[in-house]
gemmi code that builds the backbone of each chain (N, CA, C; Angstrom):
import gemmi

chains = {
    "A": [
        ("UNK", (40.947, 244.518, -86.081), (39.536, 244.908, -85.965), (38.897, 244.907, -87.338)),
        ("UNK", (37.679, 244.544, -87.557), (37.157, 244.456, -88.771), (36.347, 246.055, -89.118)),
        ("UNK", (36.182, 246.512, -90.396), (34.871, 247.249, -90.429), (34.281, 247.013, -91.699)),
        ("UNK", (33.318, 247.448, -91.586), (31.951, 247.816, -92.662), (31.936, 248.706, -93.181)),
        ("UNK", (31.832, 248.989, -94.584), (31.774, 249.982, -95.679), (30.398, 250.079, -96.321)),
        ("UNK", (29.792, 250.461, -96.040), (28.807, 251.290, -96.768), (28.419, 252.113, -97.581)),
        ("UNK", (29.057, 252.053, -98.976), (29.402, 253.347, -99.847), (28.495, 254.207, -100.479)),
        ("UNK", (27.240, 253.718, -100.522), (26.059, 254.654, -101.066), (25.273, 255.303, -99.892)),
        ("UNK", (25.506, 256.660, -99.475), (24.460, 257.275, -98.362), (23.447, 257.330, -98.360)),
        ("UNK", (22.803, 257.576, -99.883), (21.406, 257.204, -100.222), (21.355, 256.999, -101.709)),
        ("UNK", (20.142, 256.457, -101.518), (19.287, 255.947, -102.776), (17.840, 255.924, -102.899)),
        ("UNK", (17.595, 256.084, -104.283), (15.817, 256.289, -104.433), (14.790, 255.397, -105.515)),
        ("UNK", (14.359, 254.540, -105.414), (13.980, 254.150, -106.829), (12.695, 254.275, -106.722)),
        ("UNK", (12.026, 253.760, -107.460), (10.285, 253.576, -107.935), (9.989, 252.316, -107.536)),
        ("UNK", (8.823, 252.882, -106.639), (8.239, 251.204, -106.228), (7.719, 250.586, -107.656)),
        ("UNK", (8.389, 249.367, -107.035), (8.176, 247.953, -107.629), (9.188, 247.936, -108.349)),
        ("UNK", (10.415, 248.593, -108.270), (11.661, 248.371, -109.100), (12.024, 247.552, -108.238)),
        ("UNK", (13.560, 247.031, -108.334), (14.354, 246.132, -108.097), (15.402, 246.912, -107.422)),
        ("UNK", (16.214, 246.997, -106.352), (17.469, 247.780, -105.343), (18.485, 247.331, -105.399)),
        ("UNK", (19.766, 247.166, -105.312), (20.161, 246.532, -104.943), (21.535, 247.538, -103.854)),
        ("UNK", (21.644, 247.338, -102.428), (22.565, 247.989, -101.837), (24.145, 247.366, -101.224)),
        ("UNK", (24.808, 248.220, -101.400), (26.041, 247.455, -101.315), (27.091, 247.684, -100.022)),
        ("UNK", (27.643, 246.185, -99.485), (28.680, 246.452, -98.317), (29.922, 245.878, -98.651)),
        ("UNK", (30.816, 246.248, -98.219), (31.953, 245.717, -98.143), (32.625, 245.771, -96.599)),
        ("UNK", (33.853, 244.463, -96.946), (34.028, 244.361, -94.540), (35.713, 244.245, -95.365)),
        ("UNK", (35.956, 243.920, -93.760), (37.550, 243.468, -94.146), (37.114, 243.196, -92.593)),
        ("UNK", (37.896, 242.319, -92.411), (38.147, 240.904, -91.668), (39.493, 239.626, -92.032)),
        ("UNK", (40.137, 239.327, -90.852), (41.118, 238.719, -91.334), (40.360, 236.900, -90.978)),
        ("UNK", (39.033, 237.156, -90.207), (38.699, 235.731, -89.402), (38.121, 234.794, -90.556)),
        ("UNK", (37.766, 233.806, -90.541), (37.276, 232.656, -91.448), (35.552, 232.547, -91.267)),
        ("UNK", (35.827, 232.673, -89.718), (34.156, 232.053, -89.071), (33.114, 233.547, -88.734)),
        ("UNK", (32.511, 234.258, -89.375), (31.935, 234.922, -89.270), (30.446, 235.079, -89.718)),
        ("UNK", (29.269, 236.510, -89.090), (28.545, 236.496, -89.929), (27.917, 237.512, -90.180)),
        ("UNK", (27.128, 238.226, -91.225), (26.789, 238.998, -91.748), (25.002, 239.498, -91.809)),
        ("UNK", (24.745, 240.112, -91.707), (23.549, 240.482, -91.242), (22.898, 242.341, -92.281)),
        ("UNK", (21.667, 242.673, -92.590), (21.593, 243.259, -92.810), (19.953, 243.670, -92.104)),
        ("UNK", (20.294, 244.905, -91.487), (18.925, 245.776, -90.575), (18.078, 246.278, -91.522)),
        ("UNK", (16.979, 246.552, -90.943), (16.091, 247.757, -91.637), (15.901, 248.426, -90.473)),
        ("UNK", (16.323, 249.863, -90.263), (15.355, 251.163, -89.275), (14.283, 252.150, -90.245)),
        ("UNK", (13.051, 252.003, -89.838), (12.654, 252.825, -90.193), (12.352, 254.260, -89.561)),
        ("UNK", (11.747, 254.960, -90.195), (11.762, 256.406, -88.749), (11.317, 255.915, -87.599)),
        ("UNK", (10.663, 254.813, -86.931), (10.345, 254.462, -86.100), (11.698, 254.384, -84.806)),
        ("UNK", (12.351, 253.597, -85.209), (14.201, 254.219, -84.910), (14.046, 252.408, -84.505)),
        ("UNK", (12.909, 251.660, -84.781), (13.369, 250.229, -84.175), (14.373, 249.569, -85.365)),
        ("UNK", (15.181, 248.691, -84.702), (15.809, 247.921, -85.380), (15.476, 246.575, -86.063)),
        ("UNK", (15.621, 246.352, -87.070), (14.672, 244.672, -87.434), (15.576, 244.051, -88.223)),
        ("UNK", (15.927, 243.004, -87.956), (16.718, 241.957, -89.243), (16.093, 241.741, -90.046)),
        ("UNK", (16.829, 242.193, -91.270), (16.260, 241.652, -92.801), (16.355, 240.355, -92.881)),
        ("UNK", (17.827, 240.074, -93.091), (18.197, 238.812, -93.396), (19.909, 238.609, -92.909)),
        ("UNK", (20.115, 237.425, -92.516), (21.444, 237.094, -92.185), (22.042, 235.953, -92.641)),
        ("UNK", (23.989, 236.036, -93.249), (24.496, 234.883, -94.120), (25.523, 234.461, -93.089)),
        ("UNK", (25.995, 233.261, -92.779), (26.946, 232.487, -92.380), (28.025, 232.406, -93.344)),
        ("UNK", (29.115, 232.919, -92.882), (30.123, 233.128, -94.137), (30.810, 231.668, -94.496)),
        ("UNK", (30.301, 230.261, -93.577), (30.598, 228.829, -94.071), (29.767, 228.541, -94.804)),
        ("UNK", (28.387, 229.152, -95.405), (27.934, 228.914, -96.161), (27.830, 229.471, -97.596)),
        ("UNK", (27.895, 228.387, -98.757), (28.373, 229.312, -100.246), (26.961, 229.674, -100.703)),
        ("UNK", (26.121, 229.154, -99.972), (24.626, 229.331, -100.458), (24.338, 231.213, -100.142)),
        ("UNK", (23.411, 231.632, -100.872), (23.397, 232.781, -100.415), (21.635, 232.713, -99.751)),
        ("UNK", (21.670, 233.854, -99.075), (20.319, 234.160, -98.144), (19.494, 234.420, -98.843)),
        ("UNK", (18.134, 234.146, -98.715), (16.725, 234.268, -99.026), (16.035, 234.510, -98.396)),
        ("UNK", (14.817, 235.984, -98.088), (13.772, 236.216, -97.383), (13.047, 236.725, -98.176)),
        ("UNK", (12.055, 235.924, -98.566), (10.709, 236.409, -99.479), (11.439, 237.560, -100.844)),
        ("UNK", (11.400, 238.658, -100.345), (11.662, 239.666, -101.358), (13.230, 240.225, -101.458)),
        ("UNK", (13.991, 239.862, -100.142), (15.209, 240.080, -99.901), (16.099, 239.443, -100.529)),
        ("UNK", (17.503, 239.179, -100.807), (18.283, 238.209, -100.860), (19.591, 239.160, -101.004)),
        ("UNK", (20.689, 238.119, -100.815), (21.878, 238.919, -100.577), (22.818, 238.445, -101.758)),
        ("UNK", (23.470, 239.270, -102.357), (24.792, 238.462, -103.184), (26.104, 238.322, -102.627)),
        ("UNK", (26.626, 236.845, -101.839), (27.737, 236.685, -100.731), (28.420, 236.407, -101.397)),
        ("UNK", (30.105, 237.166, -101.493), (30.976, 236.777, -102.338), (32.033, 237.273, -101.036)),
        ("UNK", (32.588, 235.671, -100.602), (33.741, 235.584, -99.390), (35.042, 236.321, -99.958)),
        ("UNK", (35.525, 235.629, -100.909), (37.066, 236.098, -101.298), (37.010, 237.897, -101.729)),
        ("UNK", (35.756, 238.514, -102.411), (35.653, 239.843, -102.763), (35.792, 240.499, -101.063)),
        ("UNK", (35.287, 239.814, -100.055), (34.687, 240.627, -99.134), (33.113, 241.545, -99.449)),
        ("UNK", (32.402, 241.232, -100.067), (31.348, 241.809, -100.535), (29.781, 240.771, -100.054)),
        ("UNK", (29.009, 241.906, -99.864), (27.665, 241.518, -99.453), (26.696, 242.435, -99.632)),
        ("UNK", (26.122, 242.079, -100.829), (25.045, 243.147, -101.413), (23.512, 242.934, -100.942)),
        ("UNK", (22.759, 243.583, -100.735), (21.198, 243.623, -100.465), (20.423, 243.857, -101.565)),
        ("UNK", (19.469, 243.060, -101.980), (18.527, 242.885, -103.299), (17.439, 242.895, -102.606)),
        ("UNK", (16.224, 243.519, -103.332), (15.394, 244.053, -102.886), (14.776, 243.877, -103.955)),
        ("UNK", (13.621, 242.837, -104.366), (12.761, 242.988, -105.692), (11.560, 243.654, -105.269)),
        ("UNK", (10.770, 243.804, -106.358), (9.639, 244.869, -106.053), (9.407, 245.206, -104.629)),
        ("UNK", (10.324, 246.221, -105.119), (10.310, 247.233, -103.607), (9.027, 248.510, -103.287)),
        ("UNK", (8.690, 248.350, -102.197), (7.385, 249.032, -101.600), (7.385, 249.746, -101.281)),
        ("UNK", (6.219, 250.692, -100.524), (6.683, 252.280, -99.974), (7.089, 251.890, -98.570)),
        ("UNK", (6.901, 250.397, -98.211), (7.501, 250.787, -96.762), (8.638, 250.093, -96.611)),
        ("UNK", (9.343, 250.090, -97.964), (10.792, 249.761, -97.677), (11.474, 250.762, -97.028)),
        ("UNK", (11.071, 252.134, -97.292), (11.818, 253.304, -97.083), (12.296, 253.268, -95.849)),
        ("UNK", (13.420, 253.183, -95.471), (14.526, 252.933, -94.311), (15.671, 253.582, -94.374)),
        ("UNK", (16.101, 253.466, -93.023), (17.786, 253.511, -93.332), (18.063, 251.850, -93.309)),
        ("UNK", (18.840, 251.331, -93.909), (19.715, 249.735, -94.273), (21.086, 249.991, -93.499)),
        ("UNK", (21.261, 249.050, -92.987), (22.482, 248.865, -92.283), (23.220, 247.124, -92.503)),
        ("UNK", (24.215, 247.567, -92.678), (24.666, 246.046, -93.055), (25.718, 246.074, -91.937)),
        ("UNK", (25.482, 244.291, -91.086), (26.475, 244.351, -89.907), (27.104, 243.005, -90.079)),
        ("UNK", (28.082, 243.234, -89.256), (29.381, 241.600, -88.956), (29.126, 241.429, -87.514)),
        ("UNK", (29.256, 240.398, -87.507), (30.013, 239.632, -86.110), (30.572, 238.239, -86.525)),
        ("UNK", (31.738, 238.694, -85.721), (32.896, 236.857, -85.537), (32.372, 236.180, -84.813)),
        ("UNK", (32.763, 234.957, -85.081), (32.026, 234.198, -84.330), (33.032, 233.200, -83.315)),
        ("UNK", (33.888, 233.998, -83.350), (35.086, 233.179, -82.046), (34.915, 234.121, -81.161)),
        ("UNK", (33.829, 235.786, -80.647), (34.066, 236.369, -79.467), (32.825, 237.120, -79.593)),
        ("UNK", (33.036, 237.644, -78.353), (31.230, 238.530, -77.900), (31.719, 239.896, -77.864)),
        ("UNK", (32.392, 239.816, -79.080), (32.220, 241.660, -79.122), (31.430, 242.269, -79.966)),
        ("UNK", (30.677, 241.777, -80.133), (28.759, 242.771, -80.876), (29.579, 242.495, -82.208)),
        ("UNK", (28.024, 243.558, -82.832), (27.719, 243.979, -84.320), (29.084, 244.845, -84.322)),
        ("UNK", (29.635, 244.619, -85.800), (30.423, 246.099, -86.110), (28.897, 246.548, -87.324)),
        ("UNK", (28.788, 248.101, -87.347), (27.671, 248.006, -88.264), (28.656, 249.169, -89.349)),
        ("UNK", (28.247, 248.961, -90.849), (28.035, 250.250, -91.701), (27.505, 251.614, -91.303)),
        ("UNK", (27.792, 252.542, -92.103), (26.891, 253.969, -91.678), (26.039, 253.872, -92.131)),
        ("UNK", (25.374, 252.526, -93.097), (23.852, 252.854, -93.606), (23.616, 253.338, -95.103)),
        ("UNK", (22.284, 253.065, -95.571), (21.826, 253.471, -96.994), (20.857, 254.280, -96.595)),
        ("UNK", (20.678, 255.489, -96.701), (18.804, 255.951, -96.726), (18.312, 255.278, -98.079)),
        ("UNK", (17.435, 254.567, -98.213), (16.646, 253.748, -99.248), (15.467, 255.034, -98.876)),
        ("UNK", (15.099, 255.005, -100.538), (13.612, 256.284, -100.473), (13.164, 255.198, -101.522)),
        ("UNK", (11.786, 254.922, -101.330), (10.941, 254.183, -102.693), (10.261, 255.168, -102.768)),
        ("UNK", (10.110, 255.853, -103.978), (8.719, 256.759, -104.653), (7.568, 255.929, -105.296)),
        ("UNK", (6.382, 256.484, -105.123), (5.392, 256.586, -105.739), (5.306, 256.487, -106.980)),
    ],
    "B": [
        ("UNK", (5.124, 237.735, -74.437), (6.735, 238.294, -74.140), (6.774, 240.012, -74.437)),
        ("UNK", (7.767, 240.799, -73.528), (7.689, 242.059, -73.933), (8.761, 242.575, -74.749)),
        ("UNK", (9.852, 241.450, -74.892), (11.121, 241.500, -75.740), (11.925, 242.097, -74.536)),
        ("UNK", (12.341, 242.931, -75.196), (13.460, 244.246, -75.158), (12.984, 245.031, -74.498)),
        ("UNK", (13.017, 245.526, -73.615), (12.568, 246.904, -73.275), (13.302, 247.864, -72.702)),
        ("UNK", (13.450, 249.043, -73.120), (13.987, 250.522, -72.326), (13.527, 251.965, -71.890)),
        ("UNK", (14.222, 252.170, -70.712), (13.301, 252.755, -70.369), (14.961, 254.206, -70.038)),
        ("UNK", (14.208, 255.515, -69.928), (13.315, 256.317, -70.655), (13.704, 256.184, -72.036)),
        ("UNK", (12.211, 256.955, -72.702), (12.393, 256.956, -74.149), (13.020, 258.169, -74.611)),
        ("UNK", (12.814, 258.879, -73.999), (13.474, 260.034, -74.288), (14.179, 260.640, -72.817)),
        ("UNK", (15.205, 261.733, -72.948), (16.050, 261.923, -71.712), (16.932, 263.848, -72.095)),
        ("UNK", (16.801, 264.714, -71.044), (17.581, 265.344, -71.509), (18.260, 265.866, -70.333)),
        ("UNK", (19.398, 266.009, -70.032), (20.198, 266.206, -69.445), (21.180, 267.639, -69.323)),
        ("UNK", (21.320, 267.831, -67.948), (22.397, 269.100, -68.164), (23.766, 268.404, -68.169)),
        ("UNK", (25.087, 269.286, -68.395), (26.589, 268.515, -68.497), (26.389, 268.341, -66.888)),
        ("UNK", (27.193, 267.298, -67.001), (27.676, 266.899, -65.156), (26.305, 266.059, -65.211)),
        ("UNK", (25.504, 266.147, -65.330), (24.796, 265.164, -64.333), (24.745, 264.041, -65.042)),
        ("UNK", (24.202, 262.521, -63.875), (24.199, 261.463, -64.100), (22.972, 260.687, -63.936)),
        ("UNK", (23.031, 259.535, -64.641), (21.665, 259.225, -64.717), (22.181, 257.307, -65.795)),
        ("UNK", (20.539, 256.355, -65.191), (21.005, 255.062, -65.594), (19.701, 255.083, -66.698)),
        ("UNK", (20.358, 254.641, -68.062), (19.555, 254.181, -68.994), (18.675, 252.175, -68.169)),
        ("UNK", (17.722, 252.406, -68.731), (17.543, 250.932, -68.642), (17.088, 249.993, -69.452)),
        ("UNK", (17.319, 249.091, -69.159), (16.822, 247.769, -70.531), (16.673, 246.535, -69.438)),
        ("UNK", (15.783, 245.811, -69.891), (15.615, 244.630, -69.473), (15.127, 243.597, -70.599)),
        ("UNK", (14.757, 242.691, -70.570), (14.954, 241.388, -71.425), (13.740, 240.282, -70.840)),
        ("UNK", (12.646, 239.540, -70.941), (12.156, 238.417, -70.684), (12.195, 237.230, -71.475)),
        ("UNK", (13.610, 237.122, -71.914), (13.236, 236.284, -73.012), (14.778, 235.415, -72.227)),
        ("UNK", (14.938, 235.762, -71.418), (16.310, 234.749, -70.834), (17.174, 234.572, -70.972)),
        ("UNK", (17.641, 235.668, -72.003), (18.728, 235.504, -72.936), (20.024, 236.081, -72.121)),
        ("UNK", (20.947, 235.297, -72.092), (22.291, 235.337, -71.575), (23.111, 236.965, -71.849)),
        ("UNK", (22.946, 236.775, -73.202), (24.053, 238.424, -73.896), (23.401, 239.125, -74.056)),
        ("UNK", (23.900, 240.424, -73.527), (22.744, 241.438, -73.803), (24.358, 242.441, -73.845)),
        ("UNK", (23.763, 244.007, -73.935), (24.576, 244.940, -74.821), (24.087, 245.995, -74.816)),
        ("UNK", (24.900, 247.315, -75.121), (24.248, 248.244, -75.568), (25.336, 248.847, -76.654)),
        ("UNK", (24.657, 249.869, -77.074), (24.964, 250.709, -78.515), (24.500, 251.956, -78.957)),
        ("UNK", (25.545, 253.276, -79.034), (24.945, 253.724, -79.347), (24.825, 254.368, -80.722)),
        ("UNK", (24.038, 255.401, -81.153), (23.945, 255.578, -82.349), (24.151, 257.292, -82.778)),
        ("UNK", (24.806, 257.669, -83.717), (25.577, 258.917, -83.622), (24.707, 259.043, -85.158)),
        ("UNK", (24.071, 260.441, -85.437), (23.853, 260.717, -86.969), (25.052, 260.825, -88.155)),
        ("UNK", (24.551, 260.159, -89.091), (25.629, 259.710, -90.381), (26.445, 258.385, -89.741)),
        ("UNK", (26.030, 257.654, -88.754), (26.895, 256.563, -88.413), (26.405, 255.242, -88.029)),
        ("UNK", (27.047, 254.329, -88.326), (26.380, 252.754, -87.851), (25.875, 252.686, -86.216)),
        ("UNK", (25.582, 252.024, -85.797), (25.689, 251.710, -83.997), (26.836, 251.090, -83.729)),
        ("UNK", (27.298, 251.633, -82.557), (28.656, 251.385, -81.920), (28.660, 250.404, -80.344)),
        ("UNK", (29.382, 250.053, -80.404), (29.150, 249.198, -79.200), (29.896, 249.797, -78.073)),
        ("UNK", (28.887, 249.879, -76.779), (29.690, 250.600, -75.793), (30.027, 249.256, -74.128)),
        ("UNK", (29.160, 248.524, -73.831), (29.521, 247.176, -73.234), (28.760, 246.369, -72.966)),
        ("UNK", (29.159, 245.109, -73.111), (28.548, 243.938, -73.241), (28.766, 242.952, -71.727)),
        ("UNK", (27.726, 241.898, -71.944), (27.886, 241.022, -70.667), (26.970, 239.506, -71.530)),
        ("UNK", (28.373, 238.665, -71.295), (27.722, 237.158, -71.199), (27.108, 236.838, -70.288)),
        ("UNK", (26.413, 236.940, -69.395), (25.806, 236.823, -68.266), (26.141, 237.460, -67.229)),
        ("UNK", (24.859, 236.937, -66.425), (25.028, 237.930, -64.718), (26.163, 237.816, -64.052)),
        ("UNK", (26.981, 239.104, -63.576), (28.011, 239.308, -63.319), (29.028, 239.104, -64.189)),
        ("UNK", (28.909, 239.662, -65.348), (30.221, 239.239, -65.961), (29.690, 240.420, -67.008)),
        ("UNK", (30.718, 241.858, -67.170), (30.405, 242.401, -68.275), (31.602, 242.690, -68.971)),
        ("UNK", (31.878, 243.723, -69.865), (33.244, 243.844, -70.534), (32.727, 244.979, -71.762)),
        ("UNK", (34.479, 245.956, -72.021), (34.250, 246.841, -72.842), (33.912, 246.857, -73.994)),
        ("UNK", (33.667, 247.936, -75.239), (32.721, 247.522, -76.686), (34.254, 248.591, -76.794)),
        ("UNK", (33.435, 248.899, -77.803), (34.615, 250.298, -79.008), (34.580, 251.124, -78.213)),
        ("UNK", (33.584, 251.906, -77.645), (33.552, 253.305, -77.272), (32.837, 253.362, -76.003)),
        ("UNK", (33.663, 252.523, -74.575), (32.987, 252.894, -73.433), (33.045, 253.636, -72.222)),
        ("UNK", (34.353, 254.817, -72.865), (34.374, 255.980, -71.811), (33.188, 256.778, -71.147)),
        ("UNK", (33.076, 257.091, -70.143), (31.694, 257.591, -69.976), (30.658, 256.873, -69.049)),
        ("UNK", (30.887, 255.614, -69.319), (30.004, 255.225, -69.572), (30.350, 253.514, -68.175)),
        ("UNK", (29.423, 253.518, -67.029), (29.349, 252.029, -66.454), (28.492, 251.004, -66.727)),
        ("UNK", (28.332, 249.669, -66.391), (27.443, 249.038, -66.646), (27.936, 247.726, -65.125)),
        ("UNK", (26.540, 247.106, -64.934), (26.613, 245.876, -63.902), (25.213, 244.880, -64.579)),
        ("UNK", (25.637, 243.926, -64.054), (24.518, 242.768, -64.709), (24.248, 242.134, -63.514)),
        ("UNK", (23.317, 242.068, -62.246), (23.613, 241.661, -61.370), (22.261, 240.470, -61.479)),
        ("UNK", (21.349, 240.635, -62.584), (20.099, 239.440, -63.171), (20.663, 239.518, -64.551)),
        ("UNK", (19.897, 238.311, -64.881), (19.515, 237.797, -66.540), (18.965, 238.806, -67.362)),
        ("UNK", (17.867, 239.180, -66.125), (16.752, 240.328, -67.076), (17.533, 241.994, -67.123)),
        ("UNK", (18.172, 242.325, -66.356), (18.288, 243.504, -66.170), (19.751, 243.933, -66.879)),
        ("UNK", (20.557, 244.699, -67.565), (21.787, 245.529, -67.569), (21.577, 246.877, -68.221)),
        ("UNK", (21.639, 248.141, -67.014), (21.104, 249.223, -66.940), (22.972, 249.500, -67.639)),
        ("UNK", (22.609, 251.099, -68.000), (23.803, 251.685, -68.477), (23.704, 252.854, -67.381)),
        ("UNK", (25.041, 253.294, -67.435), (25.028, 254.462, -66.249), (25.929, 255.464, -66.949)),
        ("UNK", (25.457, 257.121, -66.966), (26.654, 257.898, -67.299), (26.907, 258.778, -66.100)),
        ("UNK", (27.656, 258.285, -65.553), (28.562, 258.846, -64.441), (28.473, 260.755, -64.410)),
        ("UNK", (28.734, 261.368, -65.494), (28.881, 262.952, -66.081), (28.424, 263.065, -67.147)),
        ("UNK", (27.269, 263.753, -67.400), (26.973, 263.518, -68.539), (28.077, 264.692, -69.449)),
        ("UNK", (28.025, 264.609, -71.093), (28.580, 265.362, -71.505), (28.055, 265.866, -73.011)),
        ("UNK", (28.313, 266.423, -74.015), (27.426, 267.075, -74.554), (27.638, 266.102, -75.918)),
        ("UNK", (28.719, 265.518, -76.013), (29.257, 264.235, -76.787), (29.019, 263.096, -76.590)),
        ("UNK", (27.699, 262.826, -75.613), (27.457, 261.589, -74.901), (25.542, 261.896, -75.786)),
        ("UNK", (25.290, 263.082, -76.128), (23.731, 263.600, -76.937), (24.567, 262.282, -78.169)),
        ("UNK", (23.077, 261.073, -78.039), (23.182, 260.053, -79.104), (21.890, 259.215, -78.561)),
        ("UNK", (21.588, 258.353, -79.581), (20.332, 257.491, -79.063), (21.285, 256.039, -78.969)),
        ("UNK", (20.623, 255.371, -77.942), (21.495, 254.463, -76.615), (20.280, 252.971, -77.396)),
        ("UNK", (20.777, 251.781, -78.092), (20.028, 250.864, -78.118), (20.722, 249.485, -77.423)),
        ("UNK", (19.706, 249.006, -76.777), (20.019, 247.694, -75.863), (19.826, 246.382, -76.775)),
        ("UNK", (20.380, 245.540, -76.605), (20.314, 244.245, -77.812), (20.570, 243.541, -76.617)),
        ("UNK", (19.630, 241.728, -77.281), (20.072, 240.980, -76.307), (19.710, 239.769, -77.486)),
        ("UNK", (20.955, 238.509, -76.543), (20.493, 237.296, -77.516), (20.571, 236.132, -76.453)),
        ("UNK", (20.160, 234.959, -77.355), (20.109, 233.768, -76.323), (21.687, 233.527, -75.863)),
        ("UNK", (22.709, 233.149, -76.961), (23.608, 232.388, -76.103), (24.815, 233.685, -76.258)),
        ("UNK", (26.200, 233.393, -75.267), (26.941, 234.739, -75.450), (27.391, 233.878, -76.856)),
        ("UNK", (28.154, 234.928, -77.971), (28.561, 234.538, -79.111), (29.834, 233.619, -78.942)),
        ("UNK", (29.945, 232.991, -79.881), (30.979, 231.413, -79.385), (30.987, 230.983, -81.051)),
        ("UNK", (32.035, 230.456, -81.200), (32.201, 229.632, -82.621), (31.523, 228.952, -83.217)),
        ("UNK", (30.940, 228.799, -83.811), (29.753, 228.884, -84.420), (28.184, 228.996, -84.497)),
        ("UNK", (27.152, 228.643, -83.945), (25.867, 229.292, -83.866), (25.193, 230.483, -83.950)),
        ("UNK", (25.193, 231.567, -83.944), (24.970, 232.386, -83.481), (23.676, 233.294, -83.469)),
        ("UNK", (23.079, 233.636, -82.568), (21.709, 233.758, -81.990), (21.524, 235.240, -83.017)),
        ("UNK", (20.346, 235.740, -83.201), (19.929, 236.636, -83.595), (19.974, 237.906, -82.311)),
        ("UNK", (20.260, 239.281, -83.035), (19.882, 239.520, -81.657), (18.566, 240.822, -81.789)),
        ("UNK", (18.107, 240.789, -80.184), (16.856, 241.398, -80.632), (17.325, 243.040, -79.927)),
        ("UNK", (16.781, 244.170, -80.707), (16.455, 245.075, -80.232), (15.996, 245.576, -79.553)),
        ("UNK", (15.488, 246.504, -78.342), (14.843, 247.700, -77.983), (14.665, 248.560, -78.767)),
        ("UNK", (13.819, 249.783, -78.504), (13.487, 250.529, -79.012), (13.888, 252.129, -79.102)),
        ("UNK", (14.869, 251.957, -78.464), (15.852, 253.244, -77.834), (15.991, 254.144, -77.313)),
        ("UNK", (16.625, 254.813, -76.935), (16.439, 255.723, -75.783), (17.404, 257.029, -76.427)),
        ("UNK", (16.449, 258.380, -76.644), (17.266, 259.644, -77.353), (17.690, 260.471, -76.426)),
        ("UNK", (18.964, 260.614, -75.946), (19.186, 261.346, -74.916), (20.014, 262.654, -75.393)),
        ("UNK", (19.709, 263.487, -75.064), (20.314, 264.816, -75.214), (20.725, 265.274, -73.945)),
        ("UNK", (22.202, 265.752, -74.227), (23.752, 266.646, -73.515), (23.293, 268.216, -73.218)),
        ("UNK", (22.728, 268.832, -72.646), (23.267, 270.566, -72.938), (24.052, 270.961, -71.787)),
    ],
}
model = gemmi.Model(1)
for chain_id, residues in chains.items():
    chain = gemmi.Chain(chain_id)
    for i, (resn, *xyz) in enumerate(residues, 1):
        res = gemmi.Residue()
        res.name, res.seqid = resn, gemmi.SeqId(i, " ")
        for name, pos in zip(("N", "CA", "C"), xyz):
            atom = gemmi.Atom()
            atom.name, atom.element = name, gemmi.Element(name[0])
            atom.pos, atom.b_iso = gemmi.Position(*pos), 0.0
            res.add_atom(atom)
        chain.add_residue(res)
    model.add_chain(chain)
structure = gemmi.Structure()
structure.add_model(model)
structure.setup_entities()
């Protein structure tokens, strides 16, 4: 069974700084993929951004991007000038891609951007 | 499209009794799921279905039934409720069931907070 590590419970910076949040998995599979949520208090769920672990390229969404490093097991969330409505909980998730057994997810970052 | 949808949004329950979460889907999508969500913890998967008539267990699905008998519909059912079952319940669904390589995004609902006493 794989899981997700999530080691920072929270974090706070100053808008328009730079974030960066961190996961780690363990997985023994090759073909997998990686995904990172935003909830805000709203409690909906939204994809940030998601990496294909066959790909060495790493992910890009406007302000997002991820640092994918296969052999570490590591997948970090970057966040440049970050806003007040970044403020979320972050969740970073897996799924294999040889079976339909869902997301495994992290316990999450509370991200706080101040004023 | 209405996505995801579930229904109730909120729920509170005495122990013993039973009652069906619901979710439905217009978007046609084959896999759908649920999950729930415990404070200080990721979402957990409680059971899934590649399509109508066909579902199967997640991590944590004591408690807990499910049937897919449409595309659009897989309601959750808790048989007894219990005071360890107080968690918010989210439904996910995607286009294809997951398979070696592609893999569909999946979309949310909006969840359902149910409280045990």
């Amino acid at each position: 069974a794989q899981t997700v590590t999530q080691s920072q419970p929270e974090m706070s910076v100053q808008e328009a700084e730079t974030v960066t949040l961190s996961c780690t998995y363990d997985t023994s599979e090759n073909n997998y993929y990686l995904f990172w949520y935003k909830q805000p208090p709203s409690r909906q769920m939204i994809l940030v951004i998601r990496q294909e672990a066959y790909k060495q390229q790493n992910a890009t969404e406007n302000r997002f991007s991820v640092n994918f490093q296969k052999a570490a097991k590591s997948f970090s969330l970057k966040i440049s000038d970050s806003q007040l409505g970044d403020t979320a909980m972050y969740f970073c998730a897996f799924i294999s891609g040889g079976g339909a057994d869902g997301l495994t997810f992290g316990k999450g970052t509370h991200l706080i951007i101040q004023p | 499209n209405a996505g995801v949808t579930q229904t109730p949004k909120f729920q509170v329950l005495k122990t013993g009794q039973s009652m069906t979460l619901q979710c439905a889907q217009d978007m046609n999508h084959e896999y759908m799921s649920w999950y729930r969500q415990d404070p200080g913890m990721g979402l957990r998967l409680i059971h899934y279905s590649v399509g109508a008539g066909i579902t199967d267990q997640g991590e944590v699905p004591n408690g807990y039934n499910v049937s897919r008998s449409t595309t659009e519909d897989f309601p959750l059912r808790l048989l007894s409720a219990a005071p360890s079952q107080t968690s918010v319940y989210f439904c996910a669904s995607s286009y294809r069931p997951p398979a070696a390589g592609q893999r569909d995004e999946q979309y949310f609902g909006p969840g359902t907070r149910l409280t045990v006493t």
